[in-house]
PyMOL commands that place a pseudoatom at each C-alpha (Angstrom):
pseudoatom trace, name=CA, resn=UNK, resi=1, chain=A, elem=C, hetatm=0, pos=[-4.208, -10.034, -1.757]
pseudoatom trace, name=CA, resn=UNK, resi=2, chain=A, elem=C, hetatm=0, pos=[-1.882, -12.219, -4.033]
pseudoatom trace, name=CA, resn=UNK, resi=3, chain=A, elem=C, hetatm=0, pos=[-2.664, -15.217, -1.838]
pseudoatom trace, name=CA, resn=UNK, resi=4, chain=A, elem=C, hetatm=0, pos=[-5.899, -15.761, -3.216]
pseudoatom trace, name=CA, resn=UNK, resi=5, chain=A, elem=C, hetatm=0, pos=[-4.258, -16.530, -6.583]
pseudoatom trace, name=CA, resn=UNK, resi=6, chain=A, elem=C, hetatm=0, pos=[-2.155, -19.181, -5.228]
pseudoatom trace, name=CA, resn=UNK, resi=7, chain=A, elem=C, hetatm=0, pos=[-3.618, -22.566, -4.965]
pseudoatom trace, name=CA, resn=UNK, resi=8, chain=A, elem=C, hetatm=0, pos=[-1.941, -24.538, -2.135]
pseudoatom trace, name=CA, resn=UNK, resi=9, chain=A, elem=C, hetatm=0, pos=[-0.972, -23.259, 1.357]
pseudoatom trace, name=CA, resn=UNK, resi=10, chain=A, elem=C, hetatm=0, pos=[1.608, -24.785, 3.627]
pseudoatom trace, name=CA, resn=UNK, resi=11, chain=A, elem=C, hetatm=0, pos=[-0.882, -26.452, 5.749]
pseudoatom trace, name=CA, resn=UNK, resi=12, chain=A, elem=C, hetatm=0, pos=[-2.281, -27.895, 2.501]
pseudoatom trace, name=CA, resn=UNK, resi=13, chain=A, elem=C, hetatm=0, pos=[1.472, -29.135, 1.507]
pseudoatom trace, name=CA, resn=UNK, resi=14, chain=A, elem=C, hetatm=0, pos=[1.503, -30.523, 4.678]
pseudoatom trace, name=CA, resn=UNK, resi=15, chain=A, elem=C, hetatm=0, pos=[-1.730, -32.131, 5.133]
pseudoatom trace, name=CA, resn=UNK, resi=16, chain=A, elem=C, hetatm=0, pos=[-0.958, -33.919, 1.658]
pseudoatom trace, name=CA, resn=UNK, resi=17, chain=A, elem=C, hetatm=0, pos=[-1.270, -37.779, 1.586]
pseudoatom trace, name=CA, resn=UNK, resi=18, chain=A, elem=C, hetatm=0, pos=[0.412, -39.839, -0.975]
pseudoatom trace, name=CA, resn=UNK, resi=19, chain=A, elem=C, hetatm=0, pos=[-1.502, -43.264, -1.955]
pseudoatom trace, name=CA, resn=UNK, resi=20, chain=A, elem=C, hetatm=0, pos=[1.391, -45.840, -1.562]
pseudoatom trace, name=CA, resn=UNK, resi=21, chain=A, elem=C, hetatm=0, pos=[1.797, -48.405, -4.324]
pseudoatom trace, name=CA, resn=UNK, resi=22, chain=A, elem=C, hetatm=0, pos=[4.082, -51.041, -4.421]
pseudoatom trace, name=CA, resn=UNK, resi=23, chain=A, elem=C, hetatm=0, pos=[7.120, -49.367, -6.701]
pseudoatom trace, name=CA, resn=UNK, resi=24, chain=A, elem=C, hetatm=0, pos=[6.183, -45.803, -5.386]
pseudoatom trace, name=CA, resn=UNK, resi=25, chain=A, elem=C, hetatm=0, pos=[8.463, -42.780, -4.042]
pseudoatom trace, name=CA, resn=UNK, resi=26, chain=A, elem=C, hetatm=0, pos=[10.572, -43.290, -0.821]
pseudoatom trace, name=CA, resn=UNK, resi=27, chain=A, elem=C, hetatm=0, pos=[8.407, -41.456, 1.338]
pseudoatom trace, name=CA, resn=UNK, resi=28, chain=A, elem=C, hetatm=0, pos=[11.318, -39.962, 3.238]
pseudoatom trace, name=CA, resn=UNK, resi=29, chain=A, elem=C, hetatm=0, pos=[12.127, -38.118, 0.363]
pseudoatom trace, name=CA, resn=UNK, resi=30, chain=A, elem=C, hetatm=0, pos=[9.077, -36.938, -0.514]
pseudoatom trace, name=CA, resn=UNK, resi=31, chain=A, elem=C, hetatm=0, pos=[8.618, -35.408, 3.185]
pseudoatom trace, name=CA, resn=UNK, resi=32, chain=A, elem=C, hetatm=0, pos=[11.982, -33.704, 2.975]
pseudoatom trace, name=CA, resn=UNK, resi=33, chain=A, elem=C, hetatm=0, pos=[11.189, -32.416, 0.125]
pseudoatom trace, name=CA, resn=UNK, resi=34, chain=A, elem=C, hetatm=0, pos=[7.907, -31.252, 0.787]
pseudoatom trace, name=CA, resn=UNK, resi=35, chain=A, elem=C, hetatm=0, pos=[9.041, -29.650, 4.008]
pseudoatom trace, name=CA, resn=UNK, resi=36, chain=A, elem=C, hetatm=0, pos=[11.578, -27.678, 1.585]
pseudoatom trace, name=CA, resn=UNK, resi=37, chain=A, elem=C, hetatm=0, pos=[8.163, -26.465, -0.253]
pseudoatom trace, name=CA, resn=UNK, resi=38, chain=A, elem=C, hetatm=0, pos=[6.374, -25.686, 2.802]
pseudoatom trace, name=CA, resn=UNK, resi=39, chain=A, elem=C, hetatm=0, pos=[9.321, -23.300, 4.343]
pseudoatom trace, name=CA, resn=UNK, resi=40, chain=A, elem=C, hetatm=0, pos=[9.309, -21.209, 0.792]
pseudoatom trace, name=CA, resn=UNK, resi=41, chain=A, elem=C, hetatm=0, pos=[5.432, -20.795, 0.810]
pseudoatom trace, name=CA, resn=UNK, resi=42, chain=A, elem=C, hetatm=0, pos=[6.028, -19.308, 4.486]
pseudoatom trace, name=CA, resn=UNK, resi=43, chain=A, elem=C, hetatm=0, pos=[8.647, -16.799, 3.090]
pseudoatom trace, name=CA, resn=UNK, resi=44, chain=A, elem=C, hetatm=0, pos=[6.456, -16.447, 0.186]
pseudoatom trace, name=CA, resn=UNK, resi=45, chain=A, elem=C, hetatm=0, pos=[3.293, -15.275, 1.971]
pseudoatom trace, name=CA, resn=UNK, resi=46, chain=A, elem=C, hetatm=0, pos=[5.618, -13.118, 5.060]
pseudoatom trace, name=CA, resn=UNK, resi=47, chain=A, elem=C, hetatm=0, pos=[7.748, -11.121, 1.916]
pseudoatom trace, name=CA, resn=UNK, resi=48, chain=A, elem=C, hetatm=0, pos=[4.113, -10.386, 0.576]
pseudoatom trace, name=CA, resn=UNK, resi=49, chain=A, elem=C, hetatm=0, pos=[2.322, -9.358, 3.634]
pseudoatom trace, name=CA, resn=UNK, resi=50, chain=A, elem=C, hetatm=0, pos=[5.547, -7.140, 4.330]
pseudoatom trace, name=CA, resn=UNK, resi=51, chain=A, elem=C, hetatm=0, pos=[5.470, -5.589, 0.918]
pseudoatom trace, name=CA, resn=UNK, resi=52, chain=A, elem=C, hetatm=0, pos=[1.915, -4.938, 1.226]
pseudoatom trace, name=CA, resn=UNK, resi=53, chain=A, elem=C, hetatm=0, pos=[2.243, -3.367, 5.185]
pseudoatom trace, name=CA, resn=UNK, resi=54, chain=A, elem=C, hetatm=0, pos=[5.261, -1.041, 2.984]
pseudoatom trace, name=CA, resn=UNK, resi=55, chain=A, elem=C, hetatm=0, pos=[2.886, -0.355, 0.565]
pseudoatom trace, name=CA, resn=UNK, resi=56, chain=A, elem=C, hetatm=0, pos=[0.135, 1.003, 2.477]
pseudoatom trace, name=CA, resn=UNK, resi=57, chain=A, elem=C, hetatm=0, pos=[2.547, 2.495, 4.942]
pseudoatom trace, name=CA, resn=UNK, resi=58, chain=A, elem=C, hetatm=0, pos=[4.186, 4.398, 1.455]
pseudoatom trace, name=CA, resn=UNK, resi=59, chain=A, elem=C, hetatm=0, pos=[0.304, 5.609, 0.272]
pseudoatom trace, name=CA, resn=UNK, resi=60, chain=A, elem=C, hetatm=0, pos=[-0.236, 7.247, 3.865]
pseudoatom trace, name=CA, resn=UNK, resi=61, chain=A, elem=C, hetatm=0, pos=[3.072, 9.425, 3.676]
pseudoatom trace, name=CA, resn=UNK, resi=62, chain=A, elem=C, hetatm=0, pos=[1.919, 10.309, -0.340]
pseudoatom trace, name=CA, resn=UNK, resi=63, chain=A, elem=C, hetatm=0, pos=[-1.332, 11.765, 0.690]
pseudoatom trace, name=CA, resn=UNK, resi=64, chain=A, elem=C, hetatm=0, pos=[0.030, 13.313, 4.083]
pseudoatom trace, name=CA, resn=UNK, resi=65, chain=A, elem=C, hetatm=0, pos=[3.154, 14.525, 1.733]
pseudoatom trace, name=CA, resn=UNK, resi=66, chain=A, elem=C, hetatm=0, pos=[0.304, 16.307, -0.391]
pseudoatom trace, name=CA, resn=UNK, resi=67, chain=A, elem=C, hetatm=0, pos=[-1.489, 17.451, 2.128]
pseudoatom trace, name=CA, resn=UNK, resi=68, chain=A, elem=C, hetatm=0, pos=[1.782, 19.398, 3.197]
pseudoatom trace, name=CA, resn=UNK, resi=69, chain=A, elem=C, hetatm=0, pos=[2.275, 20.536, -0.314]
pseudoatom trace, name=CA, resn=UNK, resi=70, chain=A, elem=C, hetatm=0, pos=[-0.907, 21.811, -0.565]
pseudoatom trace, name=CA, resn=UNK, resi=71, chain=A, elem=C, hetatm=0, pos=[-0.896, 23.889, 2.731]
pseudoatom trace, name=CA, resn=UNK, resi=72, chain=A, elem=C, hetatm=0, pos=[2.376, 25.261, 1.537]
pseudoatom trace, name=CA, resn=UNK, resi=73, chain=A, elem=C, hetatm=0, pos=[1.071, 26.293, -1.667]
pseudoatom trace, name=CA, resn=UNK, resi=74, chain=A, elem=C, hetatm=0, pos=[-1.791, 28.168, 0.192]
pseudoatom trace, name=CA, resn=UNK, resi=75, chain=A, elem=C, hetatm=0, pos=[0.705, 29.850, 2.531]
pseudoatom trace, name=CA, resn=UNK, resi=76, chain=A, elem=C, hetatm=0, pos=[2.776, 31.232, -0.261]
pseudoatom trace, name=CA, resn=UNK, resi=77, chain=A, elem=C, hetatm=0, pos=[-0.148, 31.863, -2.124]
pseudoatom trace, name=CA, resn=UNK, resi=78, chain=A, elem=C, hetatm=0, pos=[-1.326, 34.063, 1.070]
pseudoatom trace, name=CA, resn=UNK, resi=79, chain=A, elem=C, hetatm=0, pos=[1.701, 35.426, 1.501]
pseudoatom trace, name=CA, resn=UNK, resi=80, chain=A, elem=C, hetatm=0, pos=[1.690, 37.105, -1.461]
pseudoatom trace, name=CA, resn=UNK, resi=81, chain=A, elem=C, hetatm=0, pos=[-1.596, 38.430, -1.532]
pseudoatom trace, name=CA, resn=UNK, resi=82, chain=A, elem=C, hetatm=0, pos=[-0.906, 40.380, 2.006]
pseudoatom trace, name=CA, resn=UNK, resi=83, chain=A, elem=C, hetatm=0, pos=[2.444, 41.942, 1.136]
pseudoatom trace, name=CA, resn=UNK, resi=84, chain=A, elem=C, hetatm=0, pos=[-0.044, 44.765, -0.645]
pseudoatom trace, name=CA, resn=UNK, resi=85, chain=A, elem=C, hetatm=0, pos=[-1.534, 47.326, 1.685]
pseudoatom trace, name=CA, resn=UNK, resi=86, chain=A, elem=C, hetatm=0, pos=[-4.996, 47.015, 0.464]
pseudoatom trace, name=CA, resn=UNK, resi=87, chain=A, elem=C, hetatm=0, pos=[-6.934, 43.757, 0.532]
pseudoatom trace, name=CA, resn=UNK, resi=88, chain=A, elem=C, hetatm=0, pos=[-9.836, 43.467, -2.375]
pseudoatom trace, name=CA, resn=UNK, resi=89, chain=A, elem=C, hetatm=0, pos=[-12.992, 41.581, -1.968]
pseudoatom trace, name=CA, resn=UNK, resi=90, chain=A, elem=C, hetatm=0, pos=[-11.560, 39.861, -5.552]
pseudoatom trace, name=CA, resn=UNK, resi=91, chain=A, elem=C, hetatm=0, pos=[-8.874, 38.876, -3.242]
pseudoatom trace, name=CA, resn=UNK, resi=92, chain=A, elem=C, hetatm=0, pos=[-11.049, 37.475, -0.441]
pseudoatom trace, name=CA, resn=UNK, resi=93, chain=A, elem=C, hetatm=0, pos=[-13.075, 35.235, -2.978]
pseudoatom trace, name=CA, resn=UNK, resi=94, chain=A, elem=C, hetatm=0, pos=[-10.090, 33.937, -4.110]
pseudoatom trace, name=CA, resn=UNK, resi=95, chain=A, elem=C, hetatm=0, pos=[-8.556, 32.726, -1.457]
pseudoatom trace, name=CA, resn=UNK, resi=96, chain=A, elem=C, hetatm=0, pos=[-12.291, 31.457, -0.171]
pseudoatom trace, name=CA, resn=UNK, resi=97, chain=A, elem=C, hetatm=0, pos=[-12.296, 29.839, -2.984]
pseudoatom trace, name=CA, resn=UNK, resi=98, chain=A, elem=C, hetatm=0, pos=[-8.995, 28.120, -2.929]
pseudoatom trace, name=CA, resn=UNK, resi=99, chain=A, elem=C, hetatm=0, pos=[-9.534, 26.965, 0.939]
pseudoatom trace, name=CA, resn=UNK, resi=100, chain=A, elem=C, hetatm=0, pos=[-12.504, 25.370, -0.637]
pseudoatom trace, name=CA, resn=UNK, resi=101, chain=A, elem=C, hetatm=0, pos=[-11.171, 23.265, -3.485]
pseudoatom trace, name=CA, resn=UNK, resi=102, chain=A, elem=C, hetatm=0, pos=[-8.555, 21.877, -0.827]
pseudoatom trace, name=CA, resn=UNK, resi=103, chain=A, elem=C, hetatm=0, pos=[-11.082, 20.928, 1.675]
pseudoatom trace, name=CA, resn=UNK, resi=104, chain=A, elem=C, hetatm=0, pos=[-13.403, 19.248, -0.713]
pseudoatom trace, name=CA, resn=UNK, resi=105, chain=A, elem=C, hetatm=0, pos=[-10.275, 17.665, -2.133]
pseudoatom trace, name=CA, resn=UNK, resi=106, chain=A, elem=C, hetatm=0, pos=[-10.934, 19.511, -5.789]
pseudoatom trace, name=CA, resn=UNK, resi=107, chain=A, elem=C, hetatm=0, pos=[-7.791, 20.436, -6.045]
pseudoatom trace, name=CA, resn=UNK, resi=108, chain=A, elem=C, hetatm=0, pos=[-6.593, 19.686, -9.143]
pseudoatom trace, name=CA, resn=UNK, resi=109, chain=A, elem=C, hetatm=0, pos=[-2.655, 19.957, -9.808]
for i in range(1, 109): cmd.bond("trace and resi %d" % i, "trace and resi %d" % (i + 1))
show_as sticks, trace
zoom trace
């Protein structure tokens, strides 16, 4: 996701060629350094994918977390309704219409 945004990889750092000129950089240096450059692009990209596995991992136990909430709602809510002796038809459309908002995800909280 956030790699697109970034412009060089660490094969690209690698595969980088320097034109030599007579007074240029010790090329030593520059490869040391460069290798310094390529190991924090590495860490760079394996933090990201890891927060993004943690993210999508953290979504999955929101909506199944929900889910739960919901179904606990409707239990209570059903629990309620039978503790009276006498079960209306108002009382049947409600809760028909309640199993029907959670299915179709219309549930609003």
């Amino acid at each position: 996701m956030y790699q697109s945004k970034v412009s060089l990889s660490p094969q690209d750092i690698l595969e980088k060629e320097f034109k030599i000129d007579t007074r240029g950089y010790r090329l030593k240096e520059v490869d040391q350094f460069l290798d310094i450059i390529i190991g924090d692009y590495e860490q760079f990209y394996a933090i990201i994918n890891n927060l993004e596995k943690e993210k999508e991992e953290l979504l999955h136990e929101i909506m199944s977390l929900k889910q739960e909430l919901r179904n606990a709602k409707m239990n209570m809510e059903i629990a309620k309704t039978t503790d009276r002796t006498e079960v209306s038809n108002v009382d049947i459309m409600r809760r028909l219409s309640h199993l029907e908002k959670i299915v179709y995800g219309k549930d609003e909280e």
